[in-house]
N, CA and C atoms of all chains as a GROMACS GRO file, in nm:
protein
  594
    1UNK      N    1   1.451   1.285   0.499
    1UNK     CA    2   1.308   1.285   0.529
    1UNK      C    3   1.236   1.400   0.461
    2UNK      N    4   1.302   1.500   0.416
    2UNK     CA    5   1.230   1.595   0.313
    2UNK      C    6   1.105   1.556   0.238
    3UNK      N    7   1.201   1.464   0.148
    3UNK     CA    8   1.084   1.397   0.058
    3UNK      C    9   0.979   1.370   0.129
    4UNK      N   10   0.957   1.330   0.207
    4UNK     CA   11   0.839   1.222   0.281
    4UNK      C   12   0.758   1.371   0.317
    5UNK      N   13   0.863   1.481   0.398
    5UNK     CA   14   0.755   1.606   0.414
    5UNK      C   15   0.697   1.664   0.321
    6UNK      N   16   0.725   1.665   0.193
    6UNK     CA   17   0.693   1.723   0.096
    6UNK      C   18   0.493   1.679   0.028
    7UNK      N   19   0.519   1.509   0.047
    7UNK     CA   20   0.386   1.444   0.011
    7UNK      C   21   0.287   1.476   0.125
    8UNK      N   22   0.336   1.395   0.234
    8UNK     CA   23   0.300   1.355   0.368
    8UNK      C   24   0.201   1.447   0.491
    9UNK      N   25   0.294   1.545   0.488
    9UNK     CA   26   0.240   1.655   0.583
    9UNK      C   27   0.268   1.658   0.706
   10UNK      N   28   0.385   1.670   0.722
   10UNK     CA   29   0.483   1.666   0.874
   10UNK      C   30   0.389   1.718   0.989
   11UNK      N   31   0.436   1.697   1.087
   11UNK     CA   32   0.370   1.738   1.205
   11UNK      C   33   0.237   1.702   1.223
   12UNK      N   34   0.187   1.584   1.183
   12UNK     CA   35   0.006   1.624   1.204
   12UNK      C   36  -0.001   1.514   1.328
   13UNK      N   37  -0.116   1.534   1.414
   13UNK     CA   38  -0.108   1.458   1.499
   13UNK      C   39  -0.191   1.290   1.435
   14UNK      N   40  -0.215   1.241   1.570
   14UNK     CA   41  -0.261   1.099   1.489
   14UNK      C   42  -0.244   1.034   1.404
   15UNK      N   43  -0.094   1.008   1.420
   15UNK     CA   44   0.034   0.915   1.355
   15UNK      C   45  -0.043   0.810   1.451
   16UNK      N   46   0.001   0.631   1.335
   16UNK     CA   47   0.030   0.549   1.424
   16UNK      C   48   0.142   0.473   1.297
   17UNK      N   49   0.209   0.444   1.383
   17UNK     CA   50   0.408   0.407   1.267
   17UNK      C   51   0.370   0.215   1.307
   18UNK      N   52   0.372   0.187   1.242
   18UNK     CA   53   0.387   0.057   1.201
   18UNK      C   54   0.533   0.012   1.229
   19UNK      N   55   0.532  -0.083   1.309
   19UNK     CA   56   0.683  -0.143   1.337
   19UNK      C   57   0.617  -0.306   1.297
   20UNK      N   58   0.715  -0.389   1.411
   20UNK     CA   59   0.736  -0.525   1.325
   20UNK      C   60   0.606  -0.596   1.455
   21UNK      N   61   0.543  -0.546   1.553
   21UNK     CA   62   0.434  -0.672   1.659
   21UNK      C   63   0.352  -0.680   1.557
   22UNK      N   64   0.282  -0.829   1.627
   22UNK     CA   65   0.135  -0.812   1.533
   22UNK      C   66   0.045  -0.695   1.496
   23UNK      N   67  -0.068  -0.729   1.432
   23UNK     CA   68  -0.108  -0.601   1.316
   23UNK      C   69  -0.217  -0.571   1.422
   24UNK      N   70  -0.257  -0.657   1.529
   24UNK     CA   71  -0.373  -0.635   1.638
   24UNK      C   72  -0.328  -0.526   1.739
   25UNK      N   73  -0.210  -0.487   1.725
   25UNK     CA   74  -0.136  -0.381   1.846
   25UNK      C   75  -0.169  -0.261   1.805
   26UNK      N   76  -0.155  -0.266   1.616
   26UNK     CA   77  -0.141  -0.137   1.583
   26UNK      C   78  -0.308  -0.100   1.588
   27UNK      N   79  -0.396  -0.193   1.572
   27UNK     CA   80  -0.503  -0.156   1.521
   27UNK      C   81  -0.614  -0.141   1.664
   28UNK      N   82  -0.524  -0.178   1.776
   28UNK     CA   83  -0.561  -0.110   1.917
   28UNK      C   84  -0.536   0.032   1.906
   29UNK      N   85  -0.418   0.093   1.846
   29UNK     CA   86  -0.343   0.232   1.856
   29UNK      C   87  -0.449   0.321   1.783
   30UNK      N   88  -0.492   0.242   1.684
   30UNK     CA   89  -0.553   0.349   1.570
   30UNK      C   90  -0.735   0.357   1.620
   31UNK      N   91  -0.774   0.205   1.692
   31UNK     CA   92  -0.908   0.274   1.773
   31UNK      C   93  -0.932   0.330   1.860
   32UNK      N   94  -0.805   0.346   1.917
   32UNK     CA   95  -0.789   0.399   2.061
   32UNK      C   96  -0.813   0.563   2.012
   33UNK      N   97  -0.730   0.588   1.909
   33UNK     CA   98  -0.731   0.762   1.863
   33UNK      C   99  -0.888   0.786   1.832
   34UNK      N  100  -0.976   0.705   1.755
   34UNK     CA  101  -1.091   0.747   1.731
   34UNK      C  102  -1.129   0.742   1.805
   35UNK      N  103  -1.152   0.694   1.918
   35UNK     CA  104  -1.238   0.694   2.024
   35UNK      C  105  -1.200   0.772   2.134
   36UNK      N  106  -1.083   0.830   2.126
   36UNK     CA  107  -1.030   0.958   2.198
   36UNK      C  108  -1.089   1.113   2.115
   37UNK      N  109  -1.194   1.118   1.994
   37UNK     CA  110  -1.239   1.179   1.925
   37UNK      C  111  -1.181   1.239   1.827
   38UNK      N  112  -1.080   1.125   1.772
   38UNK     CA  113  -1.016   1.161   1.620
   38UNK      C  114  -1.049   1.204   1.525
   39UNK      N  115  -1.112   1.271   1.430
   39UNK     CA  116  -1.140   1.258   1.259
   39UNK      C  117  -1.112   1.225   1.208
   40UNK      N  118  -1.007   1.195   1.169
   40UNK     CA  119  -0.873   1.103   1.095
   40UNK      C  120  -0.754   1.054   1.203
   41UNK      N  121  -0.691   0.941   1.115
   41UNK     CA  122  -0.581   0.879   1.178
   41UNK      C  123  -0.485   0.810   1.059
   42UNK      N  124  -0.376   0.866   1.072
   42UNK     CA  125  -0.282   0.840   0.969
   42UNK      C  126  -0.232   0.712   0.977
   43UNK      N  127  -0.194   0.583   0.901
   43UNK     CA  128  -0.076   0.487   0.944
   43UNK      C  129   0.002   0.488   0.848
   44UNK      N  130   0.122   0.443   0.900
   44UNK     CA  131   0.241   0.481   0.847
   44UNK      C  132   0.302   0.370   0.846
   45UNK      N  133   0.382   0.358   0.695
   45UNK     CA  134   0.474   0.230   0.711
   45UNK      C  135   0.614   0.228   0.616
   46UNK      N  136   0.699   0.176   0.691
   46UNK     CA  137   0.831   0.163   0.543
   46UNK      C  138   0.850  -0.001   0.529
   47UNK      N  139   0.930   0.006   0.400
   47UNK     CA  140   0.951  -0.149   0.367
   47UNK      C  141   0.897  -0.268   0.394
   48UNK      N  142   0.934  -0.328   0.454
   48UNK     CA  143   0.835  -0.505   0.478
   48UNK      C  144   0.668  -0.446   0.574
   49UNK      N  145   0.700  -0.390   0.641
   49UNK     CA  146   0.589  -0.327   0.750
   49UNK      C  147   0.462  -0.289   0.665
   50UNK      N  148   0.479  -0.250   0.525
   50UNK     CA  149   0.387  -0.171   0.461
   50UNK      C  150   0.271  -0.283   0.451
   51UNK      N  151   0.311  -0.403   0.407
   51UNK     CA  152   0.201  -0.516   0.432
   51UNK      C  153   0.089  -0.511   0.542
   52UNK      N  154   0.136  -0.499   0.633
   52UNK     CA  155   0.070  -0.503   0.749
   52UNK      C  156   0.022  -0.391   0.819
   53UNK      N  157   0.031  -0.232   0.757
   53UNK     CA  158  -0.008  -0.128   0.759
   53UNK      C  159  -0.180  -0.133   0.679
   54UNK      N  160  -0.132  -0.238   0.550
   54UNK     CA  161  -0.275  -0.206   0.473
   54UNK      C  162  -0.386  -0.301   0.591
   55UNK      N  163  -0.303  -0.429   0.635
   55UNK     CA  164  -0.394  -0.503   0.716
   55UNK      C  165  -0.434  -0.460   0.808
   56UNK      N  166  -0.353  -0.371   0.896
   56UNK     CA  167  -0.393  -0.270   1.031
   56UNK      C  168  -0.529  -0.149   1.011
   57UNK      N  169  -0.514  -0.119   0.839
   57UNK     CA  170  -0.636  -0.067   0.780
   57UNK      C  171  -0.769  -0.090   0.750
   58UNK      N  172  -0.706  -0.176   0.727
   58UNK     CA  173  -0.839  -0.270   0.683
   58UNK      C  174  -0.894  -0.360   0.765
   59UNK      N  175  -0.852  -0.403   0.892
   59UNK     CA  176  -0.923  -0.480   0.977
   59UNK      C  177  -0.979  -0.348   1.121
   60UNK      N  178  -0.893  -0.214   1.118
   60UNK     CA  179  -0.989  -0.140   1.179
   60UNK      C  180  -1.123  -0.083   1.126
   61UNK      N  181  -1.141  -0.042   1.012
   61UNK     CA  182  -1.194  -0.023   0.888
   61UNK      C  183  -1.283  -0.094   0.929
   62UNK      N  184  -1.318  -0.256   0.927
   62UNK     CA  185  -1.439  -0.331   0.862
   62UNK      C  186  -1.495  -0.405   1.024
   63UNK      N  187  -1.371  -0.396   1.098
   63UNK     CA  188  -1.451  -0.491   1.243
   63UNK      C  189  -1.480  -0.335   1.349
   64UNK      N  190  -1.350  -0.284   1.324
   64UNK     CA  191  -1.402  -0.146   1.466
   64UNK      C  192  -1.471  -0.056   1.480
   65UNK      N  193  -1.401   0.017   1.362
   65UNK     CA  194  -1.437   0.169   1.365
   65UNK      C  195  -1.495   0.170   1.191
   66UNK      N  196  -1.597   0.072   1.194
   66UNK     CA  197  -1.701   0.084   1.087
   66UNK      C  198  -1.761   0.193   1.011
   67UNK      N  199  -1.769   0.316   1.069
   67UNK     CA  200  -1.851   0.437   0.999
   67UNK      C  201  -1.654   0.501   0.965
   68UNK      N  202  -1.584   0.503   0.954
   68UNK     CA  203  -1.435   0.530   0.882
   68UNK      C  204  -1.470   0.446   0.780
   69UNK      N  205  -1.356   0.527   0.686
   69UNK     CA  206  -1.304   0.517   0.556
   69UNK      C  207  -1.173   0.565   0.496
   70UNK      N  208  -1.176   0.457   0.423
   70UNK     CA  209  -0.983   0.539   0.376
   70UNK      C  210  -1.027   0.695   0.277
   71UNK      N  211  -0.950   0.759   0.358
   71UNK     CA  212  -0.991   0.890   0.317
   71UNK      C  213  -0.835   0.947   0.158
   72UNK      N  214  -0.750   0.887   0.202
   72UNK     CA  215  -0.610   0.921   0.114
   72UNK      C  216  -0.504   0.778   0.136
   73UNK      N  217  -0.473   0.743   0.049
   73UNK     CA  218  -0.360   0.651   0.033
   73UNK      C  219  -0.206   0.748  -0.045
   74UNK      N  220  -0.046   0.758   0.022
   74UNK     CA  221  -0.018   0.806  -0.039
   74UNK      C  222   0.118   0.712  -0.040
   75UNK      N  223   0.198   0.697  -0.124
   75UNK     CA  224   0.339   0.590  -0.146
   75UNK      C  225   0.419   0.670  -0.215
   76UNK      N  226   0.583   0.697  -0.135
   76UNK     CA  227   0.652   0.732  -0.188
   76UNK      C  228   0.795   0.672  -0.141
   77UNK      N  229   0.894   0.708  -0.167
   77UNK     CA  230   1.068   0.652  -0.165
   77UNK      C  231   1.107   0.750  -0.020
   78UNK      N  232   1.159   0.684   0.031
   78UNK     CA  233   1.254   0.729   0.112
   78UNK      C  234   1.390   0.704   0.106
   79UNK      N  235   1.532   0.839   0.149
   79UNK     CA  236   1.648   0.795   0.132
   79UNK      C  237   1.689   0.769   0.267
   80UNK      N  238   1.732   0.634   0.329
   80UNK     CA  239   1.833   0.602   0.470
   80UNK      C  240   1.926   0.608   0.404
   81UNK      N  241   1.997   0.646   0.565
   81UNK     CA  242   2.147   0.672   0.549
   81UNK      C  243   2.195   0.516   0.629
   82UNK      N  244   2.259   0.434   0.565
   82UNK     CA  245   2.328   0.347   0.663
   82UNK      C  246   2.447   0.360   0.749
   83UNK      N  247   2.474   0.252   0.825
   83UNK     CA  248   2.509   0.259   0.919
   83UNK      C  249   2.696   0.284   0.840
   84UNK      N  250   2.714   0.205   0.711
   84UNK     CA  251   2.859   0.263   0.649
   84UNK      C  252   2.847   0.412   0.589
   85UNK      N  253   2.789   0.468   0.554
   85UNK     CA  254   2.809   0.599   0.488
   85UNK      C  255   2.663   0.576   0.354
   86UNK      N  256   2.669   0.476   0.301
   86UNK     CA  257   2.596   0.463   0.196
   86UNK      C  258   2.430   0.504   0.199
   87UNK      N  259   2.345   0.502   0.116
   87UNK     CA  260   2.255   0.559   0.082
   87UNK      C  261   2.143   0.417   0.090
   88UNK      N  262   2.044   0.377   0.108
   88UNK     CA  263   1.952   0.281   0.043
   88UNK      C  264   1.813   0.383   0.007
   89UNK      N  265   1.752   0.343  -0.076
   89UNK     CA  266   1.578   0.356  -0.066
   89UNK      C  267   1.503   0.291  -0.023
   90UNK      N  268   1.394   0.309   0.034
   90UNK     CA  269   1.276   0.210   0.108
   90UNK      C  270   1.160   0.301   0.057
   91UNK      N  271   1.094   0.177   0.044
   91UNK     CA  272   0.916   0.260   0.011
   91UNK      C  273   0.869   0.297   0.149
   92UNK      N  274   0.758   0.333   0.128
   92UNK     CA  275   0.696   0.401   0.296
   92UNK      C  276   0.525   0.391   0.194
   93UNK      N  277   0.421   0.423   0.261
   93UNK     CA  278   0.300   0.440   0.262
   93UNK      C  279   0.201   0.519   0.345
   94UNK      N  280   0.135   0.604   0.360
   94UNK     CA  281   0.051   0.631   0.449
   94UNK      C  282  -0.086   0.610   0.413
   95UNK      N  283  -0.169   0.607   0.498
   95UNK     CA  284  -0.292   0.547   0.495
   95UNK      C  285  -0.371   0.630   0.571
   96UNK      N  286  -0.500   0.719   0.541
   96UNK     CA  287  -0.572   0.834   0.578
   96UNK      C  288  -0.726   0.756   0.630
   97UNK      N  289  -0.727   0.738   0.735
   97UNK     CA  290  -0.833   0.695   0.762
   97UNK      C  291  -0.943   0.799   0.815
   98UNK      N  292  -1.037   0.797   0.763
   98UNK     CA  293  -1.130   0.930   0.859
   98UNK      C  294  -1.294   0.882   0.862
   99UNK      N  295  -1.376   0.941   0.934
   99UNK     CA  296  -1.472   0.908   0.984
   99UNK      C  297  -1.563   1.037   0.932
  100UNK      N  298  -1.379  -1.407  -0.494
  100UNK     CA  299  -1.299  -1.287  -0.579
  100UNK      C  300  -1.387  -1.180  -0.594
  101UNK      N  301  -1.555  -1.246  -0.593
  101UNK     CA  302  -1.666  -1.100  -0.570
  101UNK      C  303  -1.612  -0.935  -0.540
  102UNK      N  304  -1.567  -0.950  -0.400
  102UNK     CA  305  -1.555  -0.860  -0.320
  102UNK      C  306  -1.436  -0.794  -0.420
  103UNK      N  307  -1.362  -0.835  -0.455
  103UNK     CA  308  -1.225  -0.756  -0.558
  103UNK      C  309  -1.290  -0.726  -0.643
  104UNK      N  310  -1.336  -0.772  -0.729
  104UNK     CA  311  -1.432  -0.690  -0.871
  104UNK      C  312  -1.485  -0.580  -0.837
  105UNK      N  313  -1.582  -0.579  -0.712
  105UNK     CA  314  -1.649  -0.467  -0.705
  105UNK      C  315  -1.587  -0.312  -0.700
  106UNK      N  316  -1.451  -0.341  -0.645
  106UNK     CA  317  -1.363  -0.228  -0.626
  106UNK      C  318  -1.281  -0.198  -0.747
  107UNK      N  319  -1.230  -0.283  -0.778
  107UNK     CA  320  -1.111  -0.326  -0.840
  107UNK      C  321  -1.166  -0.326  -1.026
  108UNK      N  322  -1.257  -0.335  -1.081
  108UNK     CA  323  -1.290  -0.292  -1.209
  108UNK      C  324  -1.218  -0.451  -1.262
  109UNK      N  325  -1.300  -0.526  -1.281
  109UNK     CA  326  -1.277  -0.642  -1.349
  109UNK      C  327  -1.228  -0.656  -1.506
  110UNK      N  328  -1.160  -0.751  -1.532
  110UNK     CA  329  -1.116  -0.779  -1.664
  110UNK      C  330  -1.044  -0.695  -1.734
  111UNK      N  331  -0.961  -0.558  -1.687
  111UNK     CA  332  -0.916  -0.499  -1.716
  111UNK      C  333  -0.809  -0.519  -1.764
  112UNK      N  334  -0.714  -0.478  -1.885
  112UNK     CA  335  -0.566  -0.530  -1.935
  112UNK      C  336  -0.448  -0.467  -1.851
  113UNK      N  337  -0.367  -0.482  -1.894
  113UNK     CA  338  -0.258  -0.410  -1.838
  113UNK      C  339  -0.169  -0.479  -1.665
  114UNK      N  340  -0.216  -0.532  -1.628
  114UNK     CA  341  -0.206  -0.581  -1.484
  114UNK      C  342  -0.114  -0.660  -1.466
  115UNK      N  343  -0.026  -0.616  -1.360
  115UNK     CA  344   0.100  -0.664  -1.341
  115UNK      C  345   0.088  -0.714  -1.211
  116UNK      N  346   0.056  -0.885  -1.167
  116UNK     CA  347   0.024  -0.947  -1.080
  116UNK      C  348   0.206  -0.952  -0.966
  117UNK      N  349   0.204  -0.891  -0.878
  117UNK     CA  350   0.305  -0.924  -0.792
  117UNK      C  351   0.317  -1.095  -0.701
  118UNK      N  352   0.426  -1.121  -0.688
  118UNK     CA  353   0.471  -1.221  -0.656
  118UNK      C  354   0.543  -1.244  -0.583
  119UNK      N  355   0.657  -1.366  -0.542
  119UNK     CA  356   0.758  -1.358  -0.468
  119UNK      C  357   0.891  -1.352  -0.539
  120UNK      N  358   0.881  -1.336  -0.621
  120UNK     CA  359   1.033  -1.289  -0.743
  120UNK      C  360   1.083  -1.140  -0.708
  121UNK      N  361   1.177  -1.102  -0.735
  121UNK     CA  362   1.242  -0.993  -0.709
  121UNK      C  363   1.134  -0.901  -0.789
  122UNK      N  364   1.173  -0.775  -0.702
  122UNK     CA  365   1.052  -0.670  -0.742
  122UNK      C  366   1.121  -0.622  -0.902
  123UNK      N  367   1.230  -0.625  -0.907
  123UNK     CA  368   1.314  -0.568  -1.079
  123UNK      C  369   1.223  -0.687  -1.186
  124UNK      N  370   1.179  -0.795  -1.153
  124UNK     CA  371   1.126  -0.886  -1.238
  124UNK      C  372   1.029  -0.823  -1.270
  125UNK      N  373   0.916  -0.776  -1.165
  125UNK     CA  374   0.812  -0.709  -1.207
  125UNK      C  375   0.795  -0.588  -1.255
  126UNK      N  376   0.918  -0.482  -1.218
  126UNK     CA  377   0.913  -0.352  -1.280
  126UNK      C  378   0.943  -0.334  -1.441
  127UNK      N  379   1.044  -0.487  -1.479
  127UNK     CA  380   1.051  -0.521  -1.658
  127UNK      C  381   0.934  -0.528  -1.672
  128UNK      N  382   0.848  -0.585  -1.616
  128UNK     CA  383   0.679  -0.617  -1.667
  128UNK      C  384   0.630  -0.490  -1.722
  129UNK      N  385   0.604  -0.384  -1.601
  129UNK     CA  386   0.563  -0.230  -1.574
  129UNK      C  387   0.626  -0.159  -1.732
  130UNK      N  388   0.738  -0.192  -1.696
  130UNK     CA  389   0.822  -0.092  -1.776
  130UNK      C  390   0.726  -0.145  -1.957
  131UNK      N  391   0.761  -0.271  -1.954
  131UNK     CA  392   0.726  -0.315  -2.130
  131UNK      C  393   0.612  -0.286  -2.178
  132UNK      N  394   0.483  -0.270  -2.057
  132UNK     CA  395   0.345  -0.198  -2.089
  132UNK      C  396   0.338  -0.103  -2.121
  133UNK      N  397   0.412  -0.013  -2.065
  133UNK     CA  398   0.418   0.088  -2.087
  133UNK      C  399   0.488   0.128  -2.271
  134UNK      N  400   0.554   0.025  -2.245
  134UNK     CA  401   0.684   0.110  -2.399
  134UNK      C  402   0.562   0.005  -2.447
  135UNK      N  403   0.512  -0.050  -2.467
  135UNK     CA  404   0.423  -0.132  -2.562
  135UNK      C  405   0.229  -0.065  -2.604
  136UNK      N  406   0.269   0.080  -2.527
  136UNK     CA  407   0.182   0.164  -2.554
  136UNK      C  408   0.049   0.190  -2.457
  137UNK      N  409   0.078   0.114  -2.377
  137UNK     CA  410  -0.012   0.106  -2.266
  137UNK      C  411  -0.025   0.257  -2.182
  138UNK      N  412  -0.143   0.337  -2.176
  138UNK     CA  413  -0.157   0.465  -2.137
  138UNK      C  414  -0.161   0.453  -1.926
  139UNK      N  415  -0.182   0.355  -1.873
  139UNK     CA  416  -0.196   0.297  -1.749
  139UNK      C  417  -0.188   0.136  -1.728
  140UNK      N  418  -0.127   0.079  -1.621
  140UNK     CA  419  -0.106  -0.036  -1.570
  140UNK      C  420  -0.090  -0.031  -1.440
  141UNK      N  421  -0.192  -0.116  -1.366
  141UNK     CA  422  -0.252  -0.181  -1.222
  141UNK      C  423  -0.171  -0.301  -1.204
  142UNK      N  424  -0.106  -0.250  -1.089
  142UNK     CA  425  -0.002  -0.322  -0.991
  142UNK      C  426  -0.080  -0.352  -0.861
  143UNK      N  427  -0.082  -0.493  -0.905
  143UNK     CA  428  -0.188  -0.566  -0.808
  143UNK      C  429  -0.120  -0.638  -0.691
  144UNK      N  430  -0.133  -0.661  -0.569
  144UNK     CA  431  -0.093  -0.798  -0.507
  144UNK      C  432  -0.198  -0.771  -0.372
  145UNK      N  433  -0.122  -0.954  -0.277
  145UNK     CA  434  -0.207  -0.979  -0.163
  145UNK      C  435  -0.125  -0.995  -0.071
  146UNK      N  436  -0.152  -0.962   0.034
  146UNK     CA  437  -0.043  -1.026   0.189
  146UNK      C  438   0.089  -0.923   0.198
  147UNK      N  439   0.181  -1.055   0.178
  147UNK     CA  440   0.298  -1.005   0.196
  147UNK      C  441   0.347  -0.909   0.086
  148UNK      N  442   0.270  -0.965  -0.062
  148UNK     CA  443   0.360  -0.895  -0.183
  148UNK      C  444   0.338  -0.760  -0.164
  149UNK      N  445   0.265  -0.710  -0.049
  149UNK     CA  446   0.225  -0.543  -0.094
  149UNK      C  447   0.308  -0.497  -0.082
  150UNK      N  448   0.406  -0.520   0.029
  150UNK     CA  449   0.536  -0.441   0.026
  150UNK      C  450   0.608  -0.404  -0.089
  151UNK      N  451   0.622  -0.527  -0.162
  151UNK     CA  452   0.662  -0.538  -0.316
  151UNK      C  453   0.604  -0.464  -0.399
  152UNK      N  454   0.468  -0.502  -0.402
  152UNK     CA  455   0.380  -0.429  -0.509
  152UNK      C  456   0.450  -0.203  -0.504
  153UNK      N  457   0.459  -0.171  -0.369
  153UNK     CA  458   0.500  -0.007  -0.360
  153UNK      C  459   0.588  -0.014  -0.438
  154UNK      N  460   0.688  -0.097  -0.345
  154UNK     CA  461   0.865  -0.119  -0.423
  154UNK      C  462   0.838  -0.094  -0.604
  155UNK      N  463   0.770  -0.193  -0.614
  155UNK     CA  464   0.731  -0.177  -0.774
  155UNK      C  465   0.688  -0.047  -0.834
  156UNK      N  466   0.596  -0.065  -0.780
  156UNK     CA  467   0.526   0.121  -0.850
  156UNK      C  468   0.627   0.227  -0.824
  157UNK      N  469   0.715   0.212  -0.738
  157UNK     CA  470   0.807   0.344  -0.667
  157UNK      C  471   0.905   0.327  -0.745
  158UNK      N  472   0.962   0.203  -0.801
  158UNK     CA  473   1.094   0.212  -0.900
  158UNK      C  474   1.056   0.214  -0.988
  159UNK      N  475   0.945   0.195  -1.084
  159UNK     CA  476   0.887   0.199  -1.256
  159UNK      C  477   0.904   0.350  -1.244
  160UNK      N  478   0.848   0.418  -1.153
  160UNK     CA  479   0.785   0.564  -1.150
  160UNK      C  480   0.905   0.657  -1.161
  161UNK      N  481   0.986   0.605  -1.086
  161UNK     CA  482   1.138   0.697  -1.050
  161UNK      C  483   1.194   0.709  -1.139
  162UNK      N  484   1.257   0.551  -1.184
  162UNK     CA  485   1.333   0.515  -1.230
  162UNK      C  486   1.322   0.525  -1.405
  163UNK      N  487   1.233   0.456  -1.448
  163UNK     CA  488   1.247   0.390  -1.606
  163UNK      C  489   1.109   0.454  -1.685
  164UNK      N  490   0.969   0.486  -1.570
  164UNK     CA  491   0.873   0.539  -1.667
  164UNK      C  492   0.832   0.708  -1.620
  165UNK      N  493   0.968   0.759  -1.610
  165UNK     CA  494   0.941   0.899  -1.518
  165UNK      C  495   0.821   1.011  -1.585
  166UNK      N  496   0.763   0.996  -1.663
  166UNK     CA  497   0.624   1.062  -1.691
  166UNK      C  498   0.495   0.948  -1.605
  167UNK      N  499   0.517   0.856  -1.564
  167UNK     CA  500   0.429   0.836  -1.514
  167UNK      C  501   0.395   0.893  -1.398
  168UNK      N  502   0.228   0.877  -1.281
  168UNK     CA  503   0.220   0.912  -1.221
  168UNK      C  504   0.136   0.805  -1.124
  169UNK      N  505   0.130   0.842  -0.971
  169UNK     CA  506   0.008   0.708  -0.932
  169UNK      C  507  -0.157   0.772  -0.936
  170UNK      N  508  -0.159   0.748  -1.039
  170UNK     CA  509  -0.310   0.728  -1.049
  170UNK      C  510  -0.434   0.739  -0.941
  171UNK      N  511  -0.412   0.588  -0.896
  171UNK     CA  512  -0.523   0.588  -0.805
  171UNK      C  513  -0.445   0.462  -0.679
  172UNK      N  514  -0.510   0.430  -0.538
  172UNK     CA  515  -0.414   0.313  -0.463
  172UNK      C  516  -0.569   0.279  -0.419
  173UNK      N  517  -0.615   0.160  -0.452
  173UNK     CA  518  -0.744   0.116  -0.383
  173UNK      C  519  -0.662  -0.008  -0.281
  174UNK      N  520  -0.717  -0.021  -0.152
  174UNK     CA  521  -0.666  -0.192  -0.091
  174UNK      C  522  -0.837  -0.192  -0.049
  175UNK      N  523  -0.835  -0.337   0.007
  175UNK     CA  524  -0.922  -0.417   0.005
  175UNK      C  525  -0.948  -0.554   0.070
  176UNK      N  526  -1.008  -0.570   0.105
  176UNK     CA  527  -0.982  -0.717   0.186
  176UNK      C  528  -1.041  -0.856   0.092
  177UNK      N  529  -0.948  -0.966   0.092
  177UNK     CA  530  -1.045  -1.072  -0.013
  177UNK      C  531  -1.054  -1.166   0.094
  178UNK      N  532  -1.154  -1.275   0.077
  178UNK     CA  533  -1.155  -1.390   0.184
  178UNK      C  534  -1.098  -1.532   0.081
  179UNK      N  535  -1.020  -1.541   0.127
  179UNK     CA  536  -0.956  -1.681   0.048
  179UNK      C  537  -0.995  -1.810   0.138
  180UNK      N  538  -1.047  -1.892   0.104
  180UNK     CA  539  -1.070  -2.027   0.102
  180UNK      C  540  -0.950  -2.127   0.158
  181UNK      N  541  -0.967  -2.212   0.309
  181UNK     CA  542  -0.789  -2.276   0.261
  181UNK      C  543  -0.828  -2.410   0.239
  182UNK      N  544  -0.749  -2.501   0.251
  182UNK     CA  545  -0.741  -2.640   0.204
  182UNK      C  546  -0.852  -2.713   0.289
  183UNK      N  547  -0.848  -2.663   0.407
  183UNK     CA  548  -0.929  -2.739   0.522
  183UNK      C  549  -1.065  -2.674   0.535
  184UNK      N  550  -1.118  -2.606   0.417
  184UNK     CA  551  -1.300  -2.575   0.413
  184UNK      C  552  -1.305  -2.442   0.451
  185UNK      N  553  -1.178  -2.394   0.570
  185UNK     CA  554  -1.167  -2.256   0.619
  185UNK      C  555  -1.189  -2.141   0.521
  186UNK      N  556  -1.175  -2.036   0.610
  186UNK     CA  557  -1.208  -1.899   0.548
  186UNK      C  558  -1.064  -1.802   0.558
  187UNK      N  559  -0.958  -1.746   0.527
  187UNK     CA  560  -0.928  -1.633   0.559
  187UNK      C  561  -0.936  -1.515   0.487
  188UNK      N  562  -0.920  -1.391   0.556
  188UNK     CA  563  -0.903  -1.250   0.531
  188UNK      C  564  -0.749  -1.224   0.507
  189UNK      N  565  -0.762  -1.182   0.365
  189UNK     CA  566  -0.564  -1.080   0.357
  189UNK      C  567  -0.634  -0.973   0.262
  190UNK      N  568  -0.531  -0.878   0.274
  190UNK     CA  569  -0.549  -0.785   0.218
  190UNK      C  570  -0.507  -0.736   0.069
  191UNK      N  571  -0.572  -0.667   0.033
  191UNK     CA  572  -0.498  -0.652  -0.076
  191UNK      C  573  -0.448  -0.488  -0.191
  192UNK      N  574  -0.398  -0.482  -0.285
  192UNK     CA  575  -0.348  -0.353  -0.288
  192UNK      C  576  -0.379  -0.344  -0.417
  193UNK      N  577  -0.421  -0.249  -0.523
  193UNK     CA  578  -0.406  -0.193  -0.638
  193UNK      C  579  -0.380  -0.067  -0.629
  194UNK      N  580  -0.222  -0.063  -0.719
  194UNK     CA  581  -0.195   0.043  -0.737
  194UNK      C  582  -0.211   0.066  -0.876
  195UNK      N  583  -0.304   0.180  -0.940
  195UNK     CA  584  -0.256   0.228  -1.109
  195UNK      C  585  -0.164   0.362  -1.126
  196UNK      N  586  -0.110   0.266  -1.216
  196UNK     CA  587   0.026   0.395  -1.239
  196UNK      C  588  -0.034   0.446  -1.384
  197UNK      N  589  -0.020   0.613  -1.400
  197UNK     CA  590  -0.070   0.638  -1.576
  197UNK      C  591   0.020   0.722  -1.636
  198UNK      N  592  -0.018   0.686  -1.732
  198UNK     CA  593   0.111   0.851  -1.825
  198UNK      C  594   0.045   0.922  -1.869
   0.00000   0.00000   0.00000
């Protein structure tokens, strides 16, 4: 996870991590933070998920939280360790939304 | 397609349309623009391929065109038309990679 700290910027609050529910769960998570008085709100995604990170963006973006904007888009590699010893890469994405 | 032009800089060369083929299909694409003198190439897709489309930009970049860099990541929403008169919303991704 180095790498990812290196672009990314570890520790910041107002993460929302993209897993596999519909894209309407995440995009509850991410209006919920603005309206808890966010400035920004990060989403986060690896591999297949990243699809539906840009959609979680873009449908808070244009129906919710209207006065936001993607403030930073950033894509880089990540190394997992599997479950035999071996190595894979996965892409990841974050998505900087701010108001 | 309006709404994509406006962001997205129309008619531009270089563009490596993502698909459902293995992402190595499209990074030969990436890669040959590049050795074919191309100073930047926009790695485009919609929906699902975005996942792909990173995958893509993240292995050209690593791997085979390591002076490149990402440029710029615009996404975007298009409304596609379906068979039955309907309307939908997917999203979509441009990534430019440059040397």
């Amino acid at each position: 996870m180095a790498e990812e700290e290196q672009i990314m910027e570890p520790g910041s609050e107002n993460v929302v991590l993209i897993g596999k529910k519909p894209a309407m769960n995440y995009v509850l998570a991410v209006v919920t933070q603005f309206n808890s008085g966010a400035k920004s709100v990060k989403v986060r995604a690896r591999g297949n998920a990243i699809s539906r990170a840009v959609d979680v963006a873009e449908i808070s973006r244009n129906r919710f939280v209207t006065d936001a904007r993607v403030d930073k888009i950033a894509i880089n590699s990540e190394e997992l360790a599997n479950e035999d010893g071996t190595k894979s890469k996965v892409s990841a994405i974050e998505i900087t939304l701010a108001r």
